[in-house]
N, C-alpha and C positions, 0 to 999 in steps of 0.2 A: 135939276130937271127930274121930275118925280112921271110916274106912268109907266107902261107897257116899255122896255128898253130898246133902242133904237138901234139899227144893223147897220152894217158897213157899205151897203148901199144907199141909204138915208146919208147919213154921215159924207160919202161923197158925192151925192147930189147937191147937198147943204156947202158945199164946198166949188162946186162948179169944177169938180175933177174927179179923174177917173176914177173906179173900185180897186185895181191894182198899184195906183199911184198910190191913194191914201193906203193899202196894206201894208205897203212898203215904207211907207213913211213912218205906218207905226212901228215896223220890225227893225226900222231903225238901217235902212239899205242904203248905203254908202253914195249909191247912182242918185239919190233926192238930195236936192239942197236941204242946207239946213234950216234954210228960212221957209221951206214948205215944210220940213218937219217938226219946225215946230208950229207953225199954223195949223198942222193936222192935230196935232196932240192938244192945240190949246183948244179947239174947238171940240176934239171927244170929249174933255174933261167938261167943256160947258153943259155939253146935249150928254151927256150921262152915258155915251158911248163905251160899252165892254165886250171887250172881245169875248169870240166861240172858239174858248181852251182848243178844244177837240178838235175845231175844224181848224183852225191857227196850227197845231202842229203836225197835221195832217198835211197840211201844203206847205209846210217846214219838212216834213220826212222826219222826225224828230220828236222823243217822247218827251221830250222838257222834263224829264225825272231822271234822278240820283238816289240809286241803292247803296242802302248801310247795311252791312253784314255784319250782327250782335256778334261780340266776343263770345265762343262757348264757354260753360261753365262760369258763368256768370252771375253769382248770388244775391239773393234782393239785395244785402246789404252794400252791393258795390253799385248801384246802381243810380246813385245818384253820380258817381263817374258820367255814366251813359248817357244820362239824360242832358246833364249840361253841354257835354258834347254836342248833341243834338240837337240843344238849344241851339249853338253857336252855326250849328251846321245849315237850321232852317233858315237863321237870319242870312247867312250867305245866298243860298237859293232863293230866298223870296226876294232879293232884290231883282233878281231876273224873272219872278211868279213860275220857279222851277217847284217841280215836288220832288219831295223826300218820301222812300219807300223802305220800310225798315223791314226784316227780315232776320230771321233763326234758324241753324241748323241744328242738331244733335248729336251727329258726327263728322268730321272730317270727311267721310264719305260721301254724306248729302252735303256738303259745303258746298263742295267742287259742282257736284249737278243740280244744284240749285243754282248756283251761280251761271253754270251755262245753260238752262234754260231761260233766266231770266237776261242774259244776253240775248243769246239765238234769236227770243220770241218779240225784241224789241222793245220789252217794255221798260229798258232804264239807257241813259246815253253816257251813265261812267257810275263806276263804283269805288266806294268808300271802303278800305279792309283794315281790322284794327286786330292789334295784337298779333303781330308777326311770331312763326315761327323761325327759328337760324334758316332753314332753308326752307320756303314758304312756295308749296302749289301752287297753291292761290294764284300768287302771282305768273309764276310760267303759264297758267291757264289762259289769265289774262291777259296775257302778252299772243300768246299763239291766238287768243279772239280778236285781237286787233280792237280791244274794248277800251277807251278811258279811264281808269284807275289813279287812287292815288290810297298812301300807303298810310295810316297814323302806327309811325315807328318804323323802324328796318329790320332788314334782314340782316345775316353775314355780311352777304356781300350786296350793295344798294346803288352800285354807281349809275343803272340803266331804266331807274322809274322813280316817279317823283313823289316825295316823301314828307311827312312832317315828323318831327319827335322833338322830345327833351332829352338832353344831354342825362341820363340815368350814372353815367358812370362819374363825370362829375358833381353829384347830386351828392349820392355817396359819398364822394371824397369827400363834400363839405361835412355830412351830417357826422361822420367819423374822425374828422378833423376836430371839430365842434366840441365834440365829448373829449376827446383827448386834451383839449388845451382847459374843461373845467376837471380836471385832475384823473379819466377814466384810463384804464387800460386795459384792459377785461371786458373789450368790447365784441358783443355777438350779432350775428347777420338771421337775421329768419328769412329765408324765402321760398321760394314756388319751382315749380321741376324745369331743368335747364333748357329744356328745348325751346324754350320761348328764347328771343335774340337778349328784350330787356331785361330780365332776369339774369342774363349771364352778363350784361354790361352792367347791373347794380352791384353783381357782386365783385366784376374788375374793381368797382373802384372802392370798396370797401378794402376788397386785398391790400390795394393801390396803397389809400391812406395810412394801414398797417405797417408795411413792410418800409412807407417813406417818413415813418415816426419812428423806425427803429424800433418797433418790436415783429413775433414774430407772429405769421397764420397759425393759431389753433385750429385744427379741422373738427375739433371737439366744439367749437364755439359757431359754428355754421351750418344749422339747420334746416333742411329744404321739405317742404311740405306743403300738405293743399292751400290751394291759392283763395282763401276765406279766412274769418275770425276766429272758425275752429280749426283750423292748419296753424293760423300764429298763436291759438292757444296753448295748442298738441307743444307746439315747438319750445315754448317758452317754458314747460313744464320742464320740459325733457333739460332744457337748460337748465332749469335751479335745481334738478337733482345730480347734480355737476358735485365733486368733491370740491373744485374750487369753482362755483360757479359767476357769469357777467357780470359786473355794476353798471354796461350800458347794452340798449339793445337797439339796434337800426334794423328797421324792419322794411319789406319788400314794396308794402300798400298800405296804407290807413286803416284798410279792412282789416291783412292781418296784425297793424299793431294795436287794435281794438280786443284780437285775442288774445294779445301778449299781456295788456292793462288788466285784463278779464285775469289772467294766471296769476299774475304779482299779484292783483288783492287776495285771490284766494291763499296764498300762502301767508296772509296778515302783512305781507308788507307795500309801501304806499312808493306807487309811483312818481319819480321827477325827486322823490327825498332817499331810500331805500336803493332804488334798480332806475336808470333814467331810460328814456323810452322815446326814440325820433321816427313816425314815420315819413308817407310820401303820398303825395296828391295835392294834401292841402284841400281836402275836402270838406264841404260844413259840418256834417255831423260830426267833425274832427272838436266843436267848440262847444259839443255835451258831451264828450266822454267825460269819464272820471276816473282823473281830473283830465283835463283840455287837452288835448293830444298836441306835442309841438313835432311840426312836421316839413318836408320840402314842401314847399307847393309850386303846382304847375297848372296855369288859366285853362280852364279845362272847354269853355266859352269860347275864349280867343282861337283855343284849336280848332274847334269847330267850322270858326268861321274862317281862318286859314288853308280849313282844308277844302271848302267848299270852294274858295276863291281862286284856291287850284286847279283846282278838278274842272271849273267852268275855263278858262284858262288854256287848260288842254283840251277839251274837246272842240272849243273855237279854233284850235289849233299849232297850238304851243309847245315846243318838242319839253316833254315829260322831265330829261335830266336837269332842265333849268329850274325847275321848282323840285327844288331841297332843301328844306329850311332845318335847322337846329336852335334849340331854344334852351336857356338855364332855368332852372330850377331856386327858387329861393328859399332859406330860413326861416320859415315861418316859427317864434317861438311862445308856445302856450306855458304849461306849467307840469310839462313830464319830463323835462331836462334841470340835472342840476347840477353839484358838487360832487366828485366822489365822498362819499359818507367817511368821518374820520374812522382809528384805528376803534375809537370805542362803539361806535356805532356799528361797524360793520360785527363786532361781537354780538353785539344786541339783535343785529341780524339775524345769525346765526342763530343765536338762541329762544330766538320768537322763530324760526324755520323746526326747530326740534322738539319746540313744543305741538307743532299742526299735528 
């Protein structure tokens, strides 16, 4: 039906019932047969019938939106993380014609009071918070506002709000595992400062898979630095100028083992053949570095839409602890994993390092 679009009073006149009966039909109320609701629905769909957003969630009481709170410190390069997330995140709300309202702060400071004026003032009915701290505000914030939340990741302690992550500390074990069974042992950890929860669960399991191969933690060999390509490049440096320095390197994010690939060529030697190189995400620009970045990957999409599926979930009214999901991480393998390099190669190593 093409023309001027037709109102909820047309629509139930055309219908021979009432303007609250067909409202209700549409919002899907329990109290209407199913067989008037879908006779309502087949005929908006005929006469071109679309609801008035505004005045629909007005007499819902209800802002039909879900706030995403950006990671801070967030560099263009990690951003297609973000974006895929938010891919997955739209598609969960638009099945219900919810919006997604994305949001920044600067500091932890404005986090918090940005967060609760955009409670207070109504304008979101749950929120999205990523990148937990060990012991995260946010969240007690959000608990004392009696707000729908839901978590991408944990905290320390997570038994009381509902949460989506991937297993980071298993992830590690594999990628550590991995390298140790093609001949590495001299395996180093790059990553980001410990107060985030997952940073300190990648690095249990890095330890984990060390100490359950029989060798030992070097603390010489674990890195923590900004959480970007120039933190894993910083870090990688600092590594080959090691008297004995890695043959492999497990890194925190894709992002920083982008700096880690960036440091090995600068010192002339060739990553996945020289120094081998795992990160984590599984991100696409992971398949133009140079060379391919082999890495965990984790559906960054399917999160999205997990957590939205949650969040809708809880605010219709679903106690929070029951949506917990934990998810693995897979091997994804490109061409920066390899052999430990023989006894003569690792000389050649060496001696293309002292010529830089």
């Amino acid at each position: 039906m093409t023309g001027k679009p037709i109102s909820l009073k047309i629509l139930a006149a055309h219908l021979d019932l009432t303007v609250p009966t067909v409202s209700r039909a549409l919002n899907n109320y329990p109290d209407i047969s199913p067989a008037t609701r879908d006779r309502v629905k087949r005929a908006a769909d005929e006469l071109g019938y679309r609801a008035n957003q505004n005045a629909r969630r007005l007499s819902l009481g209800t802002s039909e939106t879900v706030g995403y709170l950006m990671p801070r410190f967030s560099s263009a390069i990690a951003q297609p993380f973000v974006a895929q997330l938010l891919q997955g995140l739209g598609e969960a709300l638009g099945k219900r014609n919810w919006d997604l309202l994305v949001t920044h702060a600067e500091s932890s400071k404005d986090e918090l009071s940005q967060i609760e004026r955009m409670v207070r003032s109504g304008r979101v009915s749950g929120l999205v918070i990523s990148r937990p701290l060990k012991n995260d505000p946010r969240i007690r914030l959000m608990q004392d506002l009696k707000c729908p939340f839901v978590v991408h990741g944990r905290t320390a302690s997570y038994k009381n709000y509902a949460w989506y992550d991937v297993d980071g500390e298993d992830a590690f074990e594999t990628s550590v595992n991995h390298l140790i069974g093609l001949g590495h042992s001299r395996i180093a950890f790059v990553g980001a400062p410990l107060q985030y929860q997952f940073v300190q669960d990648r690095l249990n399991g890095y330890q984990k898979a060390i100490v359950g191969n029989g060798l030992t933690v070097d603390q010489d060999l674990i890195q923590i630095s900004d959480f970007s390509d120039d933190g894993g490049e910083i870090a990688t440096h600092a590594l080959l100028d090691l008297v004995d320095p890695p043959t492999g390197i497990v890194c925190l994010s894709d992002t920083m083992a982008l700096g880690a690939l960036a440091a090995i060529r600068a010192r002339g030697l060739v990553p996945g053949e020289d120094i081998s190189v795992v990160g984590y995400d599984g991100l696409k620009f992971g398949t133009h570095s140079n060379p391919p970045l082999t890495t965990m990957a984790q559906p960054q999409a399917h999160a999205g839409r997990r957590l939205g599926d949650m969040l809708l979930a809880i605010i219709d009214g679903d106690d929070p602890s029951k949506h917990q999901e934990l998810q693995r991480a897979q091997l994804l393998r490109r061409n920066t994993d390899g052999p430990l390099p023989t006894t003569q190669a690792l000389n050649d190593i060496l001696s293309r390092e002292e010529l830089q």
